[in-house]
SELORO-834752 format. One record per residue (C-alpha): y, x, z; residue in three letters; residue number from 1. Coordinates in nm, 2 decimals. Layout:
      c2      c1      c3   aa    i
       Y       X       Z  ALA  NUM
...
END
This chain:
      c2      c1      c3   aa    i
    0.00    0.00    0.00  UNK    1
    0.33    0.11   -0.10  UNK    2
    0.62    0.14    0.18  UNK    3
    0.80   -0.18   -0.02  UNK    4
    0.52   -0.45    0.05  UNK    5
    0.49   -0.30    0.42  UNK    6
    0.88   -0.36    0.43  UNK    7
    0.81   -0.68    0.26  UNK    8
    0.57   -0.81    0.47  UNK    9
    0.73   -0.71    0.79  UNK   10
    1.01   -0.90    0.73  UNK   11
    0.80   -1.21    0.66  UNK   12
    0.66   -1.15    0.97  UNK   13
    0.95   -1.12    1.14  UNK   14
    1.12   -1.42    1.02  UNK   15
    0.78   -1.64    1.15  UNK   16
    0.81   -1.48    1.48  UNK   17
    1.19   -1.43    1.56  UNK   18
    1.22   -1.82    1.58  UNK   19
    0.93   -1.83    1.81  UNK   20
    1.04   -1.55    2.07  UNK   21
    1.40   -1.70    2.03  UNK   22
    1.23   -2.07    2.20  UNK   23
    1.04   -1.88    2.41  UNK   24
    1.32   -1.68    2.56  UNK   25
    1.50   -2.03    2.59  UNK   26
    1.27   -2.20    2.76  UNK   27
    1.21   -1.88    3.03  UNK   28
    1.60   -1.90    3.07  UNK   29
    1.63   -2.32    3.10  UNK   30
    1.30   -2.32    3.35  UNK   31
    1.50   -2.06    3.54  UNK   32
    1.81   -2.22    3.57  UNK   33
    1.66   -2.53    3.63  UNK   34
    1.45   -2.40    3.93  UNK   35
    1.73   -2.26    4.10  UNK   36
    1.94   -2.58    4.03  UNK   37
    1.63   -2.82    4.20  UNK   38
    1.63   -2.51    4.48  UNK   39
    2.00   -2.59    4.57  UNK   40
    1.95   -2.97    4.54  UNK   41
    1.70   -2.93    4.85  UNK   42
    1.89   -2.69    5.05  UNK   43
    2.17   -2.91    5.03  UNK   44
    1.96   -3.24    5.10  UNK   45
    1.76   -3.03    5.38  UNK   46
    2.11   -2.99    5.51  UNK   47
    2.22   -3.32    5.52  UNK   48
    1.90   -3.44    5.68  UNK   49
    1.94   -3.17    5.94  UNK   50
    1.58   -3.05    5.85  UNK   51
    1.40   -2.71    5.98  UNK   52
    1.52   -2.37    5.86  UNK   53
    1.16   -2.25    5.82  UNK   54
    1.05   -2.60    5.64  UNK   55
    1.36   -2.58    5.41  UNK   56
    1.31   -2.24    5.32  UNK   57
    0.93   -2.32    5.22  UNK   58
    1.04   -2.62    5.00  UNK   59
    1.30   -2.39    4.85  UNK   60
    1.07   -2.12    4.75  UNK   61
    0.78   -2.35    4.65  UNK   62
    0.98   -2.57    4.40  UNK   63
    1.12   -2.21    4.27  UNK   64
    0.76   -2.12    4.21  UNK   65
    0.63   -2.43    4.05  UNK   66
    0.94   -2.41    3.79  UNK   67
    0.86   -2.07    3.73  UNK   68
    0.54   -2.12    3.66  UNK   69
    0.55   -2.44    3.44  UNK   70
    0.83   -2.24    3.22  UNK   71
    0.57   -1.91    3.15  UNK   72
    0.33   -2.16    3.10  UNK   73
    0.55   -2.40    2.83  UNK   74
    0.65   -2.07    2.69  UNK   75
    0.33   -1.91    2.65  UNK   76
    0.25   -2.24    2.46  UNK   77
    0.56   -2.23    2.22  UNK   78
    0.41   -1.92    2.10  UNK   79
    0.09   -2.05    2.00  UNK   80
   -0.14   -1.92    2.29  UNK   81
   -0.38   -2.22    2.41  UNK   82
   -0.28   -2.31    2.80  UNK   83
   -0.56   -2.50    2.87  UNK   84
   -0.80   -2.29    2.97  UNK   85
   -0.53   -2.08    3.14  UNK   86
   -0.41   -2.43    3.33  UNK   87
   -0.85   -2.46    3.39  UNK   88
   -0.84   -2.13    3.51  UNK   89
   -0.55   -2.16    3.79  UNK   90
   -0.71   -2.50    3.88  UNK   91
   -0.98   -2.31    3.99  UNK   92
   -0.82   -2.02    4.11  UNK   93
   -0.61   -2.24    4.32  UNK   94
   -0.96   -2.48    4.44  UNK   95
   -1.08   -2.12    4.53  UNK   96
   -0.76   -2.01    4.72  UNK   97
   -0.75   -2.30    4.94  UNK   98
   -1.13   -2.27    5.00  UNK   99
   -1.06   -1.94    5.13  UNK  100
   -0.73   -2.01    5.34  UNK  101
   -0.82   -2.37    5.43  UNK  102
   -0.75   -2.29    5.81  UNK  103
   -0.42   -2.10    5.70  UNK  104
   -0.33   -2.36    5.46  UNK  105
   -0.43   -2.62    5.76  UNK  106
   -0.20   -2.48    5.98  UNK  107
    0.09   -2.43    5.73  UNK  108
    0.09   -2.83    5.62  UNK  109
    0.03   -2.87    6.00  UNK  110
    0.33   -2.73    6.11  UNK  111
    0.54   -2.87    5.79  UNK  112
    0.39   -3.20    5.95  UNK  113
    0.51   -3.08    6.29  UNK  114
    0.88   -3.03    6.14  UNK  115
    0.88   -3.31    5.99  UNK  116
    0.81   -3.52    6.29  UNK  117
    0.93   -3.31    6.53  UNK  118
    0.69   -3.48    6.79  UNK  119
    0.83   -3.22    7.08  UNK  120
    1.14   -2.98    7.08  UNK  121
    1.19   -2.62    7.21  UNK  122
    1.22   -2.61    7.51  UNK  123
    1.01   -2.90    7.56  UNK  124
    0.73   -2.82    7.83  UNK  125
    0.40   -2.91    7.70  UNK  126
    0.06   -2.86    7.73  UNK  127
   -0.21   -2.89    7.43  UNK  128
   -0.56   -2.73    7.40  UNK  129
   -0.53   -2.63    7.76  UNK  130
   -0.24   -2.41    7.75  UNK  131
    0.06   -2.52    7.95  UNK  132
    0.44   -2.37    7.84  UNK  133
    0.79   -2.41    7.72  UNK  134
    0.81   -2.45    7.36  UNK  135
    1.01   -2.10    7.25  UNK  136
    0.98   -2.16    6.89  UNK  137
    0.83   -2.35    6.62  UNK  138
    0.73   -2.22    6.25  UNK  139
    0.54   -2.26    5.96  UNK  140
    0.20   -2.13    6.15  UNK  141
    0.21   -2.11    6.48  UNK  142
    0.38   -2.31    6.79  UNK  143
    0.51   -2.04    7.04  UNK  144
    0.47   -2.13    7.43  UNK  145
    0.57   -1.94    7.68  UNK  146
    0.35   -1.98    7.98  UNK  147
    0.27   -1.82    8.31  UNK  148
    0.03   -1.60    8.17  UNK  149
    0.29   -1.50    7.87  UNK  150
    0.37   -1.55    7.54  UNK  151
    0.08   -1.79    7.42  UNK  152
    0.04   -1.89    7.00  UNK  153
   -0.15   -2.19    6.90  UNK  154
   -0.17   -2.29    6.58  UNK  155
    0.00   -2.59    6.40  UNK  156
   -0.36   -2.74    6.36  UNK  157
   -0.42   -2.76    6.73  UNK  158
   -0.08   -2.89    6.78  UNK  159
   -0.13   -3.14    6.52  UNK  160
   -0.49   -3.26    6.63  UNK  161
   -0.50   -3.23    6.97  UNK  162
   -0.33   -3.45    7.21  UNK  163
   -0.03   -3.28    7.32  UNK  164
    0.16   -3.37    7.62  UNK  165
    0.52   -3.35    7.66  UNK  166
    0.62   -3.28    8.05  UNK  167
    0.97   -3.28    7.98  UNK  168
    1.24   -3.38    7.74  UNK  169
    1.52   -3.11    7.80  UNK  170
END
């Protein structure tokens, strides 16, 4: 082949794949700006509702994630690439994640739960799966009481599924 039909051909090439990477970088860039613009929308509703720090900055990061993610995956389909069996594949990557971390994952929608609900406060005396404390701080995984004994941890799912009993109401 002659260095003209190379030429030739790469510039049929490139005018079937320019269009192509121009979509795909415009859908990265509107997924992106769209995820931060849904991020703000709940960190000014978590705001007004007066929600948890630690449960407004998971909601935040999540719905950043999820955009993210849906805009690779739109893109990777403007290009030509068949999803499915990439969507197939992180449906089962994600049935085997939360096989693997169904305690952690337990505890984490546990304490959102627990947030939520709020169905004690710090400083709230309390006593649940036979630990008796002040409630120091609440998060994401673990309830923090501080008891006689010390510090104590228990996990949002023991919090959530337990009875708990609230002493006091400071």
């Amino acid at each position: 082949m002659d260095i003209t039909k190379l030429t030739e051909l790469a510039i049929e090439e490139s005018m079937i794949w320019l269009p192509k990477l121009a979509a795909v970088l415009f859908i990265i860039i509107l997924f992106f700006l769209l995820a931060k613009f849904v991020q703000r929308i709940i960190l000014k509703l978590a705001e007004k509702l007066e929600l948890d720090h630690h449960l407004t900055k998971f909601f935040a990061q999540a719905s950043r994630v999820v955009f993210t993610l849906l805009g690779v995956i739109t893109a990777l389909g403007t290009i030509g690439i068949n999803v499915s069996a990439l969507v197939a594949g992180l449906g089962l990557t994600g049935f085997a994640l939360g096989f693997a971390f169904k305690d952690t994952i337990s505890n984490l929608l546990s304490g959102i739960l627990i947030l939520l609900y709020r169905p004690f406060n710090i400083s709230d005396k309390i006593k649940v799966a036979g630990y008796m404390g002040k409630v120091i701080s609440v998060d994401l995984r673990y309830t923090k009481l501080e008891s006689e004994d010390g510090t104590v941890l228990i996990p949002n799912s023991k919090c959530f599924t337990d009875p708990v009993v609230v002493y006091s109401k400071d």
